[in-house]
C-alpha positions as CSV (number, residue, x, y, z in Angstrom):
1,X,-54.5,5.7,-27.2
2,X,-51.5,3.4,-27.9
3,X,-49.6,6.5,-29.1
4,X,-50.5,8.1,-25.7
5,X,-49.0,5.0,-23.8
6,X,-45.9,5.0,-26.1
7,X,-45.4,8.4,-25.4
8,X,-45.8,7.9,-21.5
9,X,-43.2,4.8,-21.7
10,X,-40.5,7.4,-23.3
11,X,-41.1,9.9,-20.6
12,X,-40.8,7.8,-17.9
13,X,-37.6,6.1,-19.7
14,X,-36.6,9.7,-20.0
15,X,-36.5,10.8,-16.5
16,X,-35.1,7.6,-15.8
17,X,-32.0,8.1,-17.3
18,X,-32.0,12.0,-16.0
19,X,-32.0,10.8,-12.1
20,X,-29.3,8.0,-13.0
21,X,-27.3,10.4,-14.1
22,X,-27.7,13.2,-11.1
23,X,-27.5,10.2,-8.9
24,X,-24.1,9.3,-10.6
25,X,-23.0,12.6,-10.4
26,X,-24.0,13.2,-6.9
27,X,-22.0,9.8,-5.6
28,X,-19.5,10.3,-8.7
29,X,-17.0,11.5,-5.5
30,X,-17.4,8.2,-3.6
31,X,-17.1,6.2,-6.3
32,X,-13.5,7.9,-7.3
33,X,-12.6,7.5,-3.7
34,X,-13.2,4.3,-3.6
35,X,-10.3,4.2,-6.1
36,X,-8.1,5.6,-3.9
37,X,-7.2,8.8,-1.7
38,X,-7.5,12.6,-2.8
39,X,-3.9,13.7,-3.2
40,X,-1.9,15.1,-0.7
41,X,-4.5,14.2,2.6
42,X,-2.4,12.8,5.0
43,X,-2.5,15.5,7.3
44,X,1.7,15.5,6.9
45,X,3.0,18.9,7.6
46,X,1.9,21.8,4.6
47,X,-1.2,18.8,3.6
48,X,-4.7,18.8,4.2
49,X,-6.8,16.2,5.6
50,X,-9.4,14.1,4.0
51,X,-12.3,16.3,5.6
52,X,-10.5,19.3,4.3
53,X,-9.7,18.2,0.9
54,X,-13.8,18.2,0.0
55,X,-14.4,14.7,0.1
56,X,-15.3,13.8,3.6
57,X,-16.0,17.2,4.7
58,X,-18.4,15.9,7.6
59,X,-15.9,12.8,8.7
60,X,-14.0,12.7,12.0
61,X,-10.5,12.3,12.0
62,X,-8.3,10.9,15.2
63,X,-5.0,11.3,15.3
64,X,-2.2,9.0,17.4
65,X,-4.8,5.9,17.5
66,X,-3.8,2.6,17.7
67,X,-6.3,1.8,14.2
68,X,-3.1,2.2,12.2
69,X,0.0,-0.4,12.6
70,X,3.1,-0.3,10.4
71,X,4.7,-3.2,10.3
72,X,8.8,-2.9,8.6
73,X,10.6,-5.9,7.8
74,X,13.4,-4.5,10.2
75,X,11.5,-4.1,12.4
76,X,13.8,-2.2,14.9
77,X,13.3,1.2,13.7
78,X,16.1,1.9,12.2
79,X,16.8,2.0,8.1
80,X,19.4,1.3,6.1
81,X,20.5,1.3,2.1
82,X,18.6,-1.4,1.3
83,X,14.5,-1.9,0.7
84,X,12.4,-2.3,3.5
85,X,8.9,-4.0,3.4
86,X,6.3,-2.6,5.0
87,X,2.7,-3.9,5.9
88,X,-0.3,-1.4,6.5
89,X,-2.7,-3.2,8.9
90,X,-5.8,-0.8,10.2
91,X,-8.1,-2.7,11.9
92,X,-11.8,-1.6,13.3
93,X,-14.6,-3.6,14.6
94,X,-17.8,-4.7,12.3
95,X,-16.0,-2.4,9.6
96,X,-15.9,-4.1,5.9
97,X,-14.4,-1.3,4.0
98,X,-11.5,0.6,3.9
99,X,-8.7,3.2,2.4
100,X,-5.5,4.6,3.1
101,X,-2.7,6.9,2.3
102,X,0.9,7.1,3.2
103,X,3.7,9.7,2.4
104,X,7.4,9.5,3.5
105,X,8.8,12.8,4.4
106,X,13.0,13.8,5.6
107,X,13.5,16.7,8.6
108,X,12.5,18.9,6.2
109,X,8.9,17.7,5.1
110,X,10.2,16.8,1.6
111,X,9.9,13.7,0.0
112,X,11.9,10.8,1.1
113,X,12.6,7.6,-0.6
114,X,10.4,6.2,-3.3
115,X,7.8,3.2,-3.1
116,X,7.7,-0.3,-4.8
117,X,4.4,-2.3,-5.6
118,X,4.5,-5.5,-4.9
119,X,0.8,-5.7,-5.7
120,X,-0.3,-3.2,-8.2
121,X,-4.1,-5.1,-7.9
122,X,-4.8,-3.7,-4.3
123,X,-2.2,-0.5,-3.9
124,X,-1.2,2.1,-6.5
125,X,1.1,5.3,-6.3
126,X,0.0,8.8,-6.5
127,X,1.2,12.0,-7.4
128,X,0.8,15.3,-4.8
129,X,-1.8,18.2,-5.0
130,X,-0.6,20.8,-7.3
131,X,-2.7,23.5,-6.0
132,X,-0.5,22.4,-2.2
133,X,2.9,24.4,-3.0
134,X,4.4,22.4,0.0
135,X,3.3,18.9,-1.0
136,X,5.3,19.6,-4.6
137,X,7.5,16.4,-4.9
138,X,6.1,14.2,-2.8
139,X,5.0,11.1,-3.8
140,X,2.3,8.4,-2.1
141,X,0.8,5.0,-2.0
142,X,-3.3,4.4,-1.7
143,X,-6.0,1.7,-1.8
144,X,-7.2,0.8,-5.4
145,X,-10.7,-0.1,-5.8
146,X,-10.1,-3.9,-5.6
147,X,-7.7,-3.0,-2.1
148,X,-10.5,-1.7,-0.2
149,X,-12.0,-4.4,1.5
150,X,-11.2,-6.5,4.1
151,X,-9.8,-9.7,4.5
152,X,-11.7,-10.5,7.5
153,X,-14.2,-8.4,9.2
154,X,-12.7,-5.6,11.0
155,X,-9.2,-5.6,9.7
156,X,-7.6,-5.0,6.6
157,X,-3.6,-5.0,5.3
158,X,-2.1,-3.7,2.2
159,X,1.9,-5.0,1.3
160,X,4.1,-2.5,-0.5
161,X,7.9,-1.4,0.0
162,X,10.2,1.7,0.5
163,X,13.6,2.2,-0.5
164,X,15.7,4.9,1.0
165,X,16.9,8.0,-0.7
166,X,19.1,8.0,-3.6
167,X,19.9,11.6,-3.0
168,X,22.5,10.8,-0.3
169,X,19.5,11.4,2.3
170,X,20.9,9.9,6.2
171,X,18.9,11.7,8.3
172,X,15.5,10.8,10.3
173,X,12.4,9.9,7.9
174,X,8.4,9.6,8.4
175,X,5.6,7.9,7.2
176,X,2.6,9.9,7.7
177,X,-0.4,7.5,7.6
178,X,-4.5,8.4,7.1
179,X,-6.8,5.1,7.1
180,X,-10.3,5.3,6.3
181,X,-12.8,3.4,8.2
182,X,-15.6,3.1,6.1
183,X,-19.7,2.9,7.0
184,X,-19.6,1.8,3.5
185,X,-23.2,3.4,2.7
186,X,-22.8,5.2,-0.5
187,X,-21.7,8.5,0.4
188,X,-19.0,10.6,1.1
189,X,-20.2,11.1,5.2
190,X,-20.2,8.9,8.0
191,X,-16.5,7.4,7.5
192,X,-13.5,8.2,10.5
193,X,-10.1,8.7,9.7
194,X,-7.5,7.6,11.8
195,X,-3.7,9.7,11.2
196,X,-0.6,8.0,12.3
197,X,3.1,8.9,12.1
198,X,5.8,6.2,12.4
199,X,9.7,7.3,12.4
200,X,13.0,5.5,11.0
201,X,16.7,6.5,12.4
202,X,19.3,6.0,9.6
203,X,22.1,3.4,10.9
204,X,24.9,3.1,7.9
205,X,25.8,-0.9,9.4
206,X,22.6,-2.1,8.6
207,X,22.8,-4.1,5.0
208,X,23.0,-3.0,1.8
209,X,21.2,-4.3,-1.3
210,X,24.3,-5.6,-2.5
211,X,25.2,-7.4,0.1
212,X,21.9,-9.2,0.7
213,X,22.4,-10.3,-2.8
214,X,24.9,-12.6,-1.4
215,X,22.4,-14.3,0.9
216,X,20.7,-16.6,-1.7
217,X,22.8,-19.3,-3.6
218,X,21.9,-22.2,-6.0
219,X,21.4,-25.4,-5.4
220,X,19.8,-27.2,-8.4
221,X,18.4,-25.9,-11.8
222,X,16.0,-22.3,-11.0
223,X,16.5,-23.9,-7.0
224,X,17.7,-21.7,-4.5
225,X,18.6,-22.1,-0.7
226,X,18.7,-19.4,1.7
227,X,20.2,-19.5,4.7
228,X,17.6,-17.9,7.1
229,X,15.9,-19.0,10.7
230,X,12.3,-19.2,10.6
231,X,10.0,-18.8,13.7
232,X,6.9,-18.0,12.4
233,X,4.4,-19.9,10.1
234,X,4.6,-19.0,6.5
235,X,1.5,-17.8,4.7
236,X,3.2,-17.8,1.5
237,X,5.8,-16.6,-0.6
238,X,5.8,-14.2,-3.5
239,X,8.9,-13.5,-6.4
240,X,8.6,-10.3,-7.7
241,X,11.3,-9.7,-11.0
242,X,12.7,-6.4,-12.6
243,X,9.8,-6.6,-15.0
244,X,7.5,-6.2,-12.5
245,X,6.2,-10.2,-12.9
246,X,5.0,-11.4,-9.3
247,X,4.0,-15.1,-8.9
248,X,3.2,-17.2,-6.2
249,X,5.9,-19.5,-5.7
250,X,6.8,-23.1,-4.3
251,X,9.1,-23.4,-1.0
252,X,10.5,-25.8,1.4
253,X,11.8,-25.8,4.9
254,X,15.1,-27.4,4.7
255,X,15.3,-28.6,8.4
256,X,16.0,-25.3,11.0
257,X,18.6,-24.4,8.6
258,X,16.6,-22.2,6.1
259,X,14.1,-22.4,2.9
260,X,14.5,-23.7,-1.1
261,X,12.9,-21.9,-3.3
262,X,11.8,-22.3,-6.8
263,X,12.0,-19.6,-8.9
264,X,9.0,-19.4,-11.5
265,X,10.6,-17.6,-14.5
266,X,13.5,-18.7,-16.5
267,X,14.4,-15.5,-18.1
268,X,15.1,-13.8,-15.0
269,X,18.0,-11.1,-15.2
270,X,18.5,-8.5,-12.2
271,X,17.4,-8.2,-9.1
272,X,14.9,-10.7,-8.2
273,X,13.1,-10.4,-4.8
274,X,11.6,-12.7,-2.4
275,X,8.1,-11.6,-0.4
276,X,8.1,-14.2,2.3
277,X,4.7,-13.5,4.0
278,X,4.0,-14.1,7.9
279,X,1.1,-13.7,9.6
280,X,1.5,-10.6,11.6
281,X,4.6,-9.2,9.0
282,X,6.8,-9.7,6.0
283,X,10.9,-10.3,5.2
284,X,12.2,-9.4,1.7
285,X,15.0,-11.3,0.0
286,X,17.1,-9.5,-2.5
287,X,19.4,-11.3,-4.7
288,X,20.9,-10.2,-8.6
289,X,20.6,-12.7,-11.0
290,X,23.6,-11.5,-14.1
């Protein structure tokens, strides 16, 4: 009898572990998703979509929706030699879960520019779909599985930058843009997708990385004042170095005349930028410490 019960308590431990692991299997899809995009499913020109890619086959996608804004530190549309920040904002009522991908593309649908993390914990970059002969080359940004949620109910933003192409590129680029809008139930159905394009004009006055590097100079030990009128409430600003370090740092308004900063590292050599965050945008501050 207690061999018989034994027996029974393996079985059932057994089949158990069996379902776990269809189940697993069966939502393994979400779960990677939730990590980020399927490559190449923007909908840009030679891409598929995320309902095409076998992910969300079932899932609606709108296109030209006001879900998606993309907010550029110039924000003029125009582009220049130097980086630009840009801020992803997607926002959808009662939704608490989200995901995106973003590709830049020149007048001829290949890739344009290249893209700078200036927080590796909620965005990463991603490679195309080699099995998409058109998408060869191009290069993207997504959610990571701690970037998916939102801030606040409904709305969600992710921070990265863009800097223009070193090839010699001048011409007109786009950022094609998918946001998922998640029901957040488990599964691969259920979810809309919202497809945005957004367009830059290349303007060769605008200012080079160089010569914002003059903008910042110093005023005490690791101190630094820069000369810059603020109209807007800061939420905080970020230093991000060459190694890749980003810190929260420590800042003061200096009258209407402009911000001191306090640099966090004392080994910094290189360029060293500034992520001065607003509420509805953000500015980036380049300067090269030799």
């Amino acid at each position: 009898m207690k061999s018989a019960i034994l027996l029974s308590i393996f079985m059932c431990f057994v089949f158990a572990s069996i379902a776990s692991a269809v189940s697993d299997e069966k939502n393994g899809e979400y779960t990677l998703k939730s990590s980020g995009s399927h490559e190449s499913s923007t909908g840009a020109p030679g891409e598929r979509t995320c309902a095409q890619s076998g992910c969300h086959e079932m899932s609606e996608i709108i296109n030209d929706d006001t879900t998606n804004t993309l907010i550029f530190s110039d924000d003029d549309g125009l582009y220049g030699n130097a980086m630009e920040g840009i801020r992803l904002r997607v926002r959808k009522e009662d939704k608490v879960k989200f995901g995106f991908q973003i590709v830049c593309l020149d007048s001829l649908n290949k890739n344009a520019g290249s893209w700078v993390l200036l927080n590796k914990e909620r965005v990463q970059t991603q490679g195309a779909d080699f099995s998409l002969v058109s998408a060869v080359g191009r290069s993207y940004v997504t959610h990571t599985y701690k970037g998916n949620l939102a801030q606040i109910p409904g709305e969600i933003y992710w921070d990265f930058a863009w800097l223009p192409p070193a090839n010699g590129y001048k011409g007109k680029v786009t950022f094609y843009v998918m946001s998922n809008c998640a029901n957040n139930d488990n599964t691969n159905g259920g979810d809309v997708f919202y497809a945005s394009k957004h367009s830059l004009q290349h303007v060769s006055s605008m200012t080079s990385i160089e010569d914002d590097g003059q903008i910042p100079f110093k005023v005490g030990q690791n101190t630094w004042f820069l000369p810059m009128n603020v109209h807007h409430q800061i939420k905080q600003i970020r230093c991000i170095d060459i190694k890749g370090r980003v810190q929260i740092i420590d800042w003061n308004k200096n009258d209407d005349m402009g911000l001191e900063v306090t640099l966090p590292f004392t080994d910094m050599r290189g360029f060293v930028t500034l992520i001065i965050e607003f509420e509805h945008g953000i500015i980036l501050k380049k300067h090269l410490i030799l």
